[in-house]
C-alpha positions as CSV (number, residue, x, y, z in Angstrom):
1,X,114.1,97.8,113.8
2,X,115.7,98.6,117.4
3,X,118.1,101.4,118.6
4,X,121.2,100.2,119.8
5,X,123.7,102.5,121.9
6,X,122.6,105.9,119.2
7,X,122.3,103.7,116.2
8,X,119.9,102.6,114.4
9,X,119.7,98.7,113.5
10,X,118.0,96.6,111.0
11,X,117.9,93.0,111.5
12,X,116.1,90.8,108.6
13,X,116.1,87.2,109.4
14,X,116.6,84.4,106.5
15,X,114.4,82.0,108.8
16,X,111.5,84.5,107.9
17,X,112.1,85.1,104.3
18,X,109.6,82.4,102.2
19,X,109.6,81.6,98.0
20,X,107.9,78.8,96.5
21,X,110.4,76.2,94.4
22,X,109.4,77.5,91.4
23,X,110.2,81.2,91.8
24,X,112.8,81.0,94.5
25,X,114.3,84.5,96.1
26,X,117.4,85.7,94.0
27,X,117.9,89.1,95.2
28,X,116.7,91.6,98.2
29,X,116.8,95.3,98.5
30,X,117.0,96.7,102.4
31,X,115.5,100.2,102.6
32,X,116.9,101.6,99.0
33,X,115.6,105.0,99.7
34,X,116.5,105.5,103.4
35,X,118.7,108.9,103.4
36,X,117.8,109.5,99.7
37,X,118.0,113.5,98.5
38,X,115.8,115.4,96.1
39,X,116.7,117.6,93.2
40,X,116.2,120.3,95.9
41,X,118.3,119.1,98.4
42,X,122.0,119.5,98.6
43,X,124.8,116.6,99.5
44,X,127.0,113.7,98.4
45,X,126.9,110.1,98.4
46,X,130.7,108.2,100.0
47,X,130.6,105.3,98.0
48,X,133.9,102.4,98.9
49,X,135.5,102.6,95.7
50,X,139.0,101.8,96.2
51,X,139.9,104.1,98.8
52,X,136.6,105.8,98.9
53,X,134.9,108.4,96.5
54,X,132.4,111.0,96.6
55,X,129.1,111.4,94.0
56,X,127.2,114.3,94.5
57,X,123.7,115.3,94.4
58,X,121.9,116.5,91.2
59,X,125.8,116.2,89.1
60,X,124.0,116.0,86.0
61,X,125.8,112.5,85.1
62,X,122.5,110.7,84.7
63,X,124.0,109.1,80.9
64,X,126.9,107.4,83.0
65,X,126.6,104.2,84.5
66,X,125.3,103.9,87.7
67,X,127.5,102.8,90.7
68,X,127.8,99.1,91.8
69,X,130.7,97.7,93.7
70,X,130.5,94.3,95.0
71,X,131.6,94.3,98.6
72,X,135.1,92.2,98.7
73,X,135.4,91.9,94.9
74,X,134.1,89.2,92.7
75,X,132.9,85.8,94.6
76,X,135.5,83.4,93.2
77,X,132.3,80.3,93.7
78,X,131.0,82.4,90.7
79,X,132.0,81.6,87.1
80,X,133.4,84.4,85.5
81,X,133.6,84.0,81.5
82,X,135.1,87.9,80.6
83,X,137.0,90.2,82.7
84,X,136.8,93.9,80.9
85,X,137.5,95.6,84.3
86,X,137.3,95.1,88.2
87,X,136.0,96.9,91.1
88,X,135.7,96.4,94.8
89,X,134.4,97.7,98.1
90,X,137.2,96.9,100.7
91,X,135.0,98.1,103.4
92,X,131.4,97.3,103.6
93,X,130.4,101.0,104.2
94,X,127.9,103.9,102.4
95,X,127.4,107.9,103.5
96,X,124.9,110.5,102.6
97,X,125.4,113.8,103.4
98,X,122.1,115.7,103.3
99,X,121.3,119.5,103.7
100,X,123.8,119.9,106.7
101,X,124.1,116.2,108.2
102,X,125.0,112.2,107.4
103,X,124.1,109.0,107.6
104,X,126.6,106.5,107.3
105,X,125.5,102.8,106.4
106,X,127.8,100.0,108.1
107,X,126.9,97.0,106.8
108,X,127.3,93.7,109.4
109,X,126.2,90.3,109.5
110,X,126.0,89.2,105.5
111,X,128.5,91.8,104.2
112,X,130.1,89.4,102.1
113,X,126.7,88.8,99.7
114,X,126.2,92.2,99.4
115,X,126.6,94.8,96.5
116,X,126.8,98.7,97.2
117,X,124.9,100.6,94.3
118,X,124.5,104.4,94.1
119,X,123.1,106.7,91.3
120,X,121.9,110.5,91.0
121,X,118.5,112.0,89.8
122,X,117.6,111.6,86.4
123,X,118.0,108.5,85.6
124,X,115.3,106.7,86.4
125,X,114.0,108.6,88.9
126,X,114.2,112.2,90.5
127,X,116.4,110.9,94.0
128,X,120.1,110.6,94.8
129,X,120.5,107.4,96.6
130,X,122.7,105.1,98.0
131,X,121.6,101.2,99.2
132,X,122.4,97.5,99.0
133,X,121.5,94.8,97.1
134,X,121.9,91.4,98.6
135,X,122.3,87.9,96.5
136,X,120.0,85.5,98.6
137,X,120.8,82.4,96.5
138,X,123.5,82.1,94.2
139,X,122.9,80.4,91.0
140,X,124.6,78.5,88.0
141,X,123.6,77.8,84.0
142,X,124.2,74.1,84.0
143,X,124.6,71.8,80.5
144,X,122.6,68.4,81.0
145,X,124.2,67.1,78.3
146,X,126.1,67.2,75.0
147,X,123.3,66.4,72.8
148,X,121.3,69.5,73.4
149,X,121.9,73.4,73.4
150,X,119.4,73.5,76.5
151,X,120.6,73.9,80.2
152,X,118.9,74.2,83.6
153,X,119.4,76.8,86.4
154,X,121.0,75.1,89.4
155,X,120.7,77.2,92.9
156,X,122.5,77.1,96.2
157,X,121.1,73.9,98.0
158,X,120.3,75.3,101.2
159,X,119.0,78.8,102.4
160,X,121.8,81.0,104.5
161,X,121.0,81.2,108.5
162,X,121.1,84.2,110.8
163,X,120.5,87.7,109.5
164,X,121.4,90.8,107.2
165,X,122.5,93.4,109.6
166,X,122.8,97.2,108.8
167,X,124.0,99.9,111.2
168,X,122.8,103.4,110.5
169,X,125.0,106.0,112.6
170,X,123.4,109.8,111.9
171,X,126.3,112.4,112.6
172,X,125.4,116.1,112.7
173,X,128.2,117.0,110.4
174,X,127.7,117.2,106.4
175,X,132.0,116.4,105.7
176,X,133.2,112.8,104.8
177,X,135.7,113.8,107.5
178,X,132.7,113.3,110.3
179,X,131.8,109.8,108.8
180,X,135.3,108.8,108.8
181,X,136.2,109.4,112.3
182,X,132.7,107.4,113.2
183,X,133.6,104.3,111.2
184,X,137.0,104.5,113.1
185,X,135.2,104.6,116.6
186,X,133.0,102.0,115.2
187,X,136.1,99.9,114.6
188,X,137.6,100.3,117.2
189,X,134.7,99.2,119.9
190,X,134.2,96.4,117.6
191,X,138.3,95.0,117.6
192,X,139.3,96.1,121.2
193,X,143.1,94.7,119.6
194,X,143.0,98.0,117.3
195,X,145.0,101.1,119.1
196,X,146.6,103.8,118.6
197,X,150.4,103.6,117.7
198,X,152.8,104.9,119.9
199,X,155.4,105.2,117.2
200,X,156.0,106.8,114.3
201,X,158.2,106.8,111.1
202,X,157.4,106.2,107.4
203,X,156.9,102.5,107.1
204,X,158.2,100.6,103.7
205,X,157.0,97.9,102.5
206,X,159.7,96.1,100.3
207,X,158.6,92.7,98.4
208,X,161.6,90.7,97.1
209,X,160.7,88.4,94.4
210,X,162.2,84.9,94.6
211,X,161.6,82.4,91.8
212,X,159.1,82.5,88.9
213,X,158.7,79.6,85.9
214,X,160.0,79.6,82.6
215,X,159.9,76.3,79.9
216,X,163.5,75.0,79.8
217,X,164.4,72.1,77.1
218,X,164.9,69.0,79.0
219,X,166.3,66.0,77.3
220,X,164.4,67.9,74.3
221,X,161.2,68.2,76.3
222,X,159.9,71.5,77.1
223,X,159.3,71.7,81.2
224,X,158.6,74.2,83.2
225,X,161.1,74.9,85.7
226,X,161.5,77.8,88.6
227,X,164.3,80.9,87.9
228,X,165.8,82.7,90.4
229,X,165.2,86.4,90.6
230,X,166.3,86.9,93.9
231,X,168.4,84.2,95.6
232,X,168.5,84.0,99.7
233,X,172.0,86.1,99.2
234,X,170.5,88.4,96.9
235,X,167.9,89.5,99.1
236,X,170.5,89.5,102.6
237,X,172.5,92.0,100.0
238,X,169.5,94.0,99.4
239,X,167.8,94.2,102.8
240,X,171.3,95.1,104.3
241,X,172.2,97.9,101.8
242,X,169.0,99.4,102.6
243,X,169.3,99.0,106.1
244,X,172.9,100.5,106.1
245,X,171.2,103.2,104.0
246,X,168.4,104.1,106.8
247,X,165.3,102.4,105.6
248,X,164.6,102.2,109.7
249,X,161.0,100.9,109.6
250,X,161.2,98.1,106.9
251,X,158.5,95.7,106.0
252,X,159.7,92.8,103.9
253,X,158.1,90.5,102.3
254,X,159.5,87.6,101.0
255,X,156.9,86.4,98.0
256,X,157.8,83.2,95.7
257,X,160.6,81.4,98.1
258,X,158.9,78.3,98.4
259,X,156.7,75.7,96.7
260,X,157.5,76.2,92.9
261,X,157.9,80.5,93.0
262,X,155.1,82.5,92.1
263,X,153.5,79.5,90.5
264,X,153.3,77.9,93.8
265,X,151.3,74.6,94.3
266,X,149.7,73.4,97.2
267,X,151.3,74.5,100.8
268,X,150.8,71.0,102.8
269,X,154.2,71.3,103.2
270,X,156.7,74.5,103.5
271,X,160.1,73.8,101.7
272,X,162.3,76.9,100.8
273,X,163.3,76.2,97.2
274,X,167.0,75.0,96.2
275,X,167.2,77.4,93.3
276,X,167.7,79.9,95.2
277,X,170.6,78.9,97.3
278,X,171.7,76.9,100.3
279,X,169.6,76.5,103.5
280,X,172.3,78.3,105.4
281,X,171.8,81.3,103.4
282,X,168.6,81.5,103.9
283,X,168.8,81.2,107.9
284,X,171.4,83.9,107.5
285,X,168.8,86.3,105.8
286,X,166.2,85.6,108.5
287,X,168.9,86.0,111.4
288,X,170.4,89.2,109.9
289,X,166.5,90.6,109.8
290,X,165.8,89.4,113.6
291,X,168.6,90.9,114.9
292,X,168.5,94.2,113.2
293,X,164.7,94.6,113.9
294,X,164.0,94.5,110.3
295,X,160.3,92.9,110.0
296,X,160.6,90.1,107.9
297,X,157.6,88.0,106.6
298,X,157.6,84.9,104.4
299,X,154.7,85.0,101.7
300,X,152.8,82.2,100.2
301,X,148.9,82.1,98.4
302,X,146.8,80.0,100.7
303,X,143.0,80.0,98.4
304,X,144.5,79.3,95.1
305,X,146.7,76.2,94.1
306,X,148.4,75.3,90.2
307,X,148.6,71.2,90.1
308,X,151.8,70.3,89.6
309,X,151.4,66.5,89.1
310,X,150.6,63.2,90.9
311,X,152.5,63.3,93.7
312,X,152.6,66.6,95.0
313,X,149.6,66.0,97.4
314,X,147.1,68.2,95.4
315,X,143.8,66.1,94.7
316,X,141.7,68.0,92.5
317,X,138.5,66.7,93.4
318,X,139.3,66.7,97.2
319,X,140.3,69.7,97.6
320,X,138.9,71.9,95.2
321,X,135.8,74.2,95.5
322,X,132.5,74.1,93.8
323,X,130.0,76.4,91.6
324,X,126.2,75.6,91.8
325,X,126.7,73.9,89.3
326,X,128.6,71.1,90.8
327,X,131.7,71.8,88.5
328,X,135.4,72.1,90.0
329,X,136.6,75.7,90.3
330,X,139.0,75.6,87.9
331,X,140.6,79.7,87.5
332,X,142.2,81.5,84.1
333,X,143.8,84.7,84.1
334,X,142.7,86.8,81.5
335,X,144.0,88.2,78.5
336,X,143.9,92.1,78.8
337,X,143.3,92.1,74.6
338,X,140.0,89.7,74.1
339,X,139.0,90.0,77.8
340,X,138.6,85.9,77.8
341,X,140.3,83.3,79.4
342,X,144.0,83.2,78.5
343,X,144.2,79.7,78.4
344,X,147.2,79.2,75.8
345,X,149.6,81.5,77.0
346,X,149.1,81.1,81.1
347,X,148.3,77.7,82.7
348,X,145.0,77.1,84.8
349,X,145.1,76.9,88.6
350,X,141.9,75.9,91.1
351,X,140.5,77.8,93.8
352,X,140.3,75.7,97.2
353,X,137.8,74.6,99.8
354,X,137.6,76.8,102.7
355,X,138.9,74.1,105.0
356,X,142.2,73.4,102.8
357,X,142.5,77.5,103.2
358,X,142.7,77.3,106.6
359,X,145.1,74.1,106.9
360,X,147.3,76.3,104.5
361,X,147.2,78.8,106.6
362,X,148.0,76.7,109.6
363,X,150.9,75.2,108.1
364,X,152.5,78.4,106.9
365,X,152.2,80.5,110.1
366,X,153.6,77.4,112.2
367,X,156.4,77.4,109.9
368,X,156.8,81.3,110.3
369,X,156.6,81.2,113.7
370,X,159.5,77.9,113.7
371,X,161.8,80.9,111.9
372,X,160.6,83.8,113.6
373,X,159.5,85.8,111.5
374,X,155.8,87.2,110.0
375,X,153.6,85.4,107.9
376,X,152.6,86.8,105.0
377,X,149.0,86.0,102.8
378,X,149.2,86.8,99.3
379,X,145.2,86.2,98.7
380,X,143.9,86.3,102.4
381,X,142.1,89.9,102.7
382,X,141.8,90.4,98.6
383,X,140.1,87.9,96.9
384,X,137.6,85.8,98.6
385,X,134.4,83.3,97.3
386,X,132.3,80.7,98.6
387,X,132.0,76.5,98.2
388,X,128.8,75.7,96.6
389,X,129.2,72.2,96.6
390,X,125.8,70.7,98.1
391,X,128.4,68.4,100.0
392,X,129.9,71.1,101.7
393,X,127.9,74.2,101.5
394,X,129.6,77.1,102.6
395,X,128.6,81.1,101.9
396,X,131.3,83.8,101.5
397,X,130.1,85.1,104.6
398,X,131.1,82.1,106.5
399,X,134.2,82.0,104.5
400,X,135.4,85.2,105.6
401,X,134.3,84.2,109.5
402,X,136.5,81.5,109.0
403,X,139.7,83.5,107.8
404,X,139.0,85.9,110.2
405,X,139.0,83.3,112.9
406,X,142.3,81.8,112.2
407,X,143.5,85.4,111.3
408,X,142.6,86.1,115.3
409,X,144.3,82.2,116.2
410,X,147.5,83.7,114.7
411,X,147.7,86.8,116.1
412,X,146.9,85.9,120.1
413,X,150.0,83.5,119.3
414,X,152.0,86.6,118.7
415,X,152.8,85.7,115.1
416,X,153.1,88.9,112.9
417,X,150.9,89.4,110.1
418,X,150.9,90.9,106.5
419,X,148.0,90.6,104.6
420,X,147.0,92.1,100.7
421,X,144.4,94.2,99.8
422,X,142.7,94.7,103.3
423,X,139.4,93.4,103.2
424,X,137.9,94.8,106.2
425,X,137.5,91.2,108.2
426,X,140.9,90.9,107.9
427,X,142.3,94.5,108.2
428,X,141.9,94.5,112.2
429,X,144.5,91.0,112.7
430,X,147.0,93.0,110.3
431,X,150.5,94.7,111.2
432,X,150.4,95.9,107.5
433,X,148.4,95.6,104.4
434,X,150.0,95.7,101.4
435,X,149.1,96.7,97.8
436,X,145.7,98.3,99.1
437,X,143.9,100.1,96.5
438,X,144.4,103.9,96.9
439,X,142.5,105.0,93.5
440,X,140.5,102.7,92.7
441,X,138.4,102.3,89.1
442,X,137.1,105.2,86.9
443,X,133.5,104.8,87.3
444,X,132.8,108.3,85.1
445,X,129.5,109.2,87.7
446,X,132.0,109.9,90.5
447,X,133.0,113.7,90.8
448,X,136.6,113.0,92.7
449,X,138.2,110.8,94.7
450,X,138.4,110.5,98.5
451,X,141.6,108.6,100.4
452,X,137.9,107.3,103.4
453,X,139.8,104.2,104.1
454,X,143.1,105.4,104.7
455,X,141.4,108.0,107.3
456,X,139.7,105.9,109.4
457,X,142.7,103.4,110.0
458,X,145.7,105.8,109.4
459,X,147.5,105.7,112.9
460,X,146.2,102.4,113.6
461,X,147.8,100.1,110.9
462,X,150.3,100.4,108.4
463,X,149.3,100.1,105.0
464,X,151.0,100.8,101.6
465,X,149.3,100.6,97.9
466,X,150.8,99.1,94.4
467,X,155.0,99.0,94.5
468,X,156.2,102.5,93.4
469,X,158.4,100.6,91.0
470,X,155.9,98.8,89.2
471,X,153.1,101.7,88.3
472,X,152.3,102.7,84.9
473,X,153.1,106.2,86.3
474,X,155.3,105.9,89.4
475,X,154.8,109.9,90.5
476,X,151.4,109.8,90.1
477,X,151.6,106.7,92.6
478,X,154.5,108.6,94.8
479,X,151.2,111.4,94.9
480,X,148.8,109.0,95.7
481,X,150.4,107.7,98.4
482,X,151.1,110.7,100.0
483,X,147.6,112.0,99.6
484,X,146.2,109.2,101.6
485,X,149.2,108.7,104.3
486,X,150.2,105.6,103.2
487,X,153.1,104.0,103.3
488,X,156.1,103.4,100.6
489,X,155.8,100.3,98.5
490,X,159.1,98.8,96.4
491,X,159.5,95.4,94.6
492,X,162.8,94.3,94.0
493,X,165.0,91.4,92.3
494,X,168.0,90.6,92.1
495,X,168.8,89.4,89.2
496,X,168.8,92.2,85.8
497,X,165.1,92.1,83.9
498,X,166.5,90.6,80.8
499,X,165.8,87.4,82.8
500,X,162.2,88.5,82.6
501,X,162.1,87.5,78.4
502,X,160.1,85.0,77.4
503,X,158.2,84.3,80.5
504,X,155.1,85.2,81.7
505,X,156.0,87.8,84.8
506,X,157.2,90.9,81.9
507,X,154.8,93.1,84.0
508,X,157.7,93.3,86.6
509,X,159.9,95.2,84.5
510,X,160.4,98.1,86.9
511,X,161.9,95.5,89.7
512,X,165.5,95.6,89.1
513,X,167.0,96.4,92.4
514,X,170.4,98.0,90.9
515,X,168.2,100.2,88.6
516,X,165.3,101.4,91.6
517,X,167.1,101.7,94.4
518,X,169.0,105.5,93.9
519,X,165.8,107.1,93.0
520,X,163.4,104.6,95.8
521,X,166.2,106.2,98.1
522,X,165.6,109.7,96.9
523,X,161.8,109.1,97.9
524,X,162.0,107.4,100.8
525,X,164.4,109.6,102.2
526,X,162.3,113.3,101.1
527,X,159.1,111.2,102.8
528,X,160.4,110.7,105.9
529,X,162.1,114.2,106.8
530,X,158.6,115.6,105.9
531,X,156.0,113.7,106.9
532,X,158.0,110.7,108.9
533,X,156.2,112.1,111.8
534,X,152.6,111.6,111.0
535,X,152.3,107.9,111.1
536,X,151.2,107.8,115.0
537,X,148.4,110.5,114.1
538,X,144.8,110.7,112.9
539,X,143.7,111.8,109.9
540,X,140.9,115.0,110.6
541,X,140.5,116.7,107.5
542,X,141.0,116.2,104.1
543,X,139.2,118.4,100.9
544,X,138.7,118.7,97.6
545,X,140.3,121.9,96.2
546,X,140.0,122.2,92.7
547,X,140.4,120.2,90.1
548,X,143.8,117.9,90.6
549,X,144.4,119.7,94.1
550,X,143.3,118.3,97.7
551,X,144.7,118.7,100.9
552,X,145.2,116.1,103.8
553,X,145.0,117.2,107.9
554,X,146.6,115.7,110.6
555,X,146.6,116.2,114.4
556,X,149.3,118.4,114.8
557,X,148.6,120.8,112.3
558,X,150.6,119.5,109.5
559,X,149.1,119.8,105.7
560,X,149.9,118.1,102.9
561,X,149.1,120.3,99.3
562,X,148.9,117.7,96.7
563,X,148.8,118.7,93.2
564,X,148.2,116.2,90.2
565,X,147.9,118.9,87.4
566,X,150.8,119.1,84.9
567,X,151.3,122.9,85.9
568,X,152.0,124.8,89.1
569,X,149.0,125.8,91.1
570,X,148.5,128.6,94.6
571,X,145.9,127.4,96.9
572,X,145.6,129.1,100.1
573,X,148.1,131.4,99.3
574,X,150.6,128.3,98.9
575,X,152.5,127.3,95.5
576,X,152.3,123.7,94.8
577,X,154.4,122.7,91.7
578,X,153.3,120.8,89.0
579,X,152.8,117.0,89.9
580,X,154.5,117.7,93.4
581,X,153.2,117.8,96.9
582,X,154.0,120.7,99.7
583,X,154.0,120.3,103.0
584,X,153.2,122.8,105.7
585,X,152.3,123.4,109.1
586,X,149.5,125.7,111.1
């Protein structure tokens, strides 16, 4: 325990932690009850959900679930059997607000191992708390043989070095607004890189999809081949219309160009795919993007590989990553009906050694920085797990060091970067992060919803959520988006969705560029001439109003109404219609 600079610090060392082999440490609570309120007291808990949410004291909610986020999503080096639902902390932070002032827990050295729980009074116990639950060794089931139902536990081989590390900053304020702007300082001593922008405009992120697979008949065999859905002409066509249009401050990314589409095998080498068009055309999409300042950046997944066959330089047991217990990392989607591994419609694809990550990443930028352009990560900064393999033991928290090394390489060598998600480590090496989660899951014990994330780096970084195009509901995304000051998000193709049939990519439905791109224009356009000039400002207030209703602050006195209700509501003497947002100034 040690004050450091105002704050105070807890250090507990893994060289100091002892267990005997029999009964070996699994799991380790640091101060669960620091900050913790009574049924007496009155506050809320901040917990990371998505964007951020608030829980307050004494709500009553005591037969809901309690909170638990793991910090950075699931760790891929665990085996995952069901999927009903998924969570995740993009930033490894907790607040109380007690009687009048905060505490806000920044969580350091081991973030990657750690889970983020939260519950109120009544449960179990008569306190509203927040704390963290680390996982000290990771563990697997493992079958010694076919001849018997029995299996043996298998742990990590070695114990992890260095320290958990927790920051507590006290603020004598009792808003979420307070612990925001002290996470942003926080940041911002921590990565000197991060600074203000000196520029404003709405930003728009526009993802052009290239090729995806479908089976064709070959010579009577089934194969599966890649299909254009937007050809290098396709998307020059589409990135100059909206250019000509006055999309001024266009982020483009460029996802399934290379290495097999969207089912993309291994990246030793970058080779822009034939199917869609000549290499001539392609240069001519990446010069007409340099020269009209149009940010381009080529995508490709760097932690996750489909084999395509014998010679494509993919060696599963090479370059594959491990579970405890010793078996190959080998990843399902899963089916959204039975929750299980959807094995028989979608094919299996591995998750890869931190090392061939980073080569991946190496070879992609180089080639991005050959073209000039950005480099793009589809997984890097949203899905992230560890190596297990006794070989070549590696925790998540040295895999994210590692990412966030090379992330830093890149950068000093002036290479743009786009990266998904926004996983804190890699959130401070990003120009923009794209498809960030601005809602995040419906845990029923949270009262509302807070856009924390998006005002501690808003004015910083530019950052978008899901493609418009592609919600379930686009206006309630439009309203999302607006509510937390992010960016507009499109995906587009160029090719009509009836090429979609029969395939496996049907969820892109909403892409077809012809059918978007009147009403992404109608957006885009209302967005900038009423908020285009907020994007270089802070965000200092935001509130809950009443059910459906909050209201986002910036610098210069602008206010943004938002109303999710399906009926017209007056707040502050203000009208704001019925799934709409108002803007106004003080």
């Amino acid at each position: 325990y040690r004050i450091e600079e105002g704050d105070l610090l807890i250090e507990v060392p893994f060289e100091n932690m002892e267990w005997t082999e029999s009964f070996r440490l699994n799991k380790l609570r640091v101060l669960p009850f620091l900050g913790a309120g009574s049924t007496d007291d009155e506050g809320f808990i901040m917990v990371p959900e998505g964007n951020g949410a608030i829980i307050n004291f004494n709500n009553g909610k005591h037969n809901q679930n309690s909170y638990y986020s793991q910090v950075y999503g699931w760790d891929y080096g665990e085996e995952r059997l069901r999927k009903t639902g998924e969570n995740k902390a993009s930033f490894p932070v907790f607040g109380i607000s007690n009687n009048g002032s905060s505490m806000l827990c920044m969580l350091e050295d081991y973030a990657a191992v750690a889970t983020i729980e939260a519950d109120v009074s009544g449960r179990r116990h008569s306190y509203n708390y927040a704390d963290v639950n680390y996982t000290i060794l990771h563990y697997a089931s493992l079958q010694v043989s076919d001849k018997t139902d029995k299996a043996v536990i298998v742990f990590e081989n070695e114990k992890p070095t260095g320290s958990i590390t927790h920051r507590y900053r006290f603020i004598d304020s009792d808003s979420y607004t307070g612990m925001a702007e002290a996470y942003r300082d926080y940041l911002m001593d921590k990565y000197p890189s991060m600074a203000k922008k000196d520029e404003s405009g709405v930003p728009v992120n526009i993802t052009l999809i290239g090729a995806i697979n479908k089976i064709k008949q070959r010579l009577g065999v089934p194969v599966s081949k890649p299909v254009s859905l937007t050809s290098y002409e396709e998307a020059y066509n589409i990135i100059k219309e909206l250019n000509d249009i006055g999309f001024d401050n266009m982020y483009v990314k460029y996802a399934g160009w290379t290495n097999g589409g969207l089912k993309q095998f291994n990246l030793n080498k970058v080779k822009p795919l034939k199917e869609l068009g000549k290499k001539k055309d392609f240069n001519k999409l990446l010069e007409f993007a340099e020269e009209n300042d149009v940010a381009m950046y080529l995508d490709g997944k760097v932690q996750t590989v489909f084999n395509k066959g014998l010679f494509d330089g993919f060696r599963v047991n090479s370059h594959a990553a491990k579970y405890a217990s010793r078996e190959i990392i080998k990843l399902h989607d899963f089916s959204p009906v039975y929750f299980g591994p959807d094995d028989d419609r979608k094919d299996p694809y591995y998750y890869l050694k931190p090392k061939v990550t980073i080569g991946y990443m190496q070879t992609l930028s180089d080639y991005a920085k050959e073209k000039s352009t950005g480099v793009s990560f589809t997984d890097v900064g949203d899905i992230l797990g560890a190596n297990y393999d006794p070989k070549n033991l590696l925790t998540r928290d040295e895999v994210a060091k590692m990412q966030e090394e090379e992330l830093a390489r890149i950068a000093s060598e002036g290479t743009s970067i786009m990266v998904n998600g926004g996983n804190n480590y890699a959130m401070p090496y990003a120009d923009f992060i794209t498809n960030m989660e601005i809602k995040g899951s419906k845990f029923q014990i949270i009262d509302y919803r807070i856009p924390f994330y998006s005002m501690v780096i808003h004015g910083l970084i530019d950052y978008s959520g899901a493609p418009i195009n592609l919600a379930a509901d686009y206006e309630e995304q439009v309203l999302r988006t607006v509510e937390s000051g992010a960016g507009l998000s499109f995906a587009f193709m160029g090719e009509s969705t009836s090429v979609l049939v029969n395939s496996n990519y049907t969820h892109l439905y909403g892409a077809d560029y012809q059918l978007w791109k009147d009403k992404a224009t109608e957006i885009y356009e209302r967005y900038e001439e009423e908020l285009g000039h907020v994007f270089d400002q802070y965000i200092i207030g935001h509130e809950y109003l009443t059910d459906g209703v909050f209201v986002t602050a910036y610098e210069d006195g602008t206010q943004v109404y938002v109303n999710y209700n399906s009926y017209d509501v007056t707040q502050d003497g203000i009208e704001i219609p019925a799934r709409d947002y108002k803007v106004t100034w003080r």
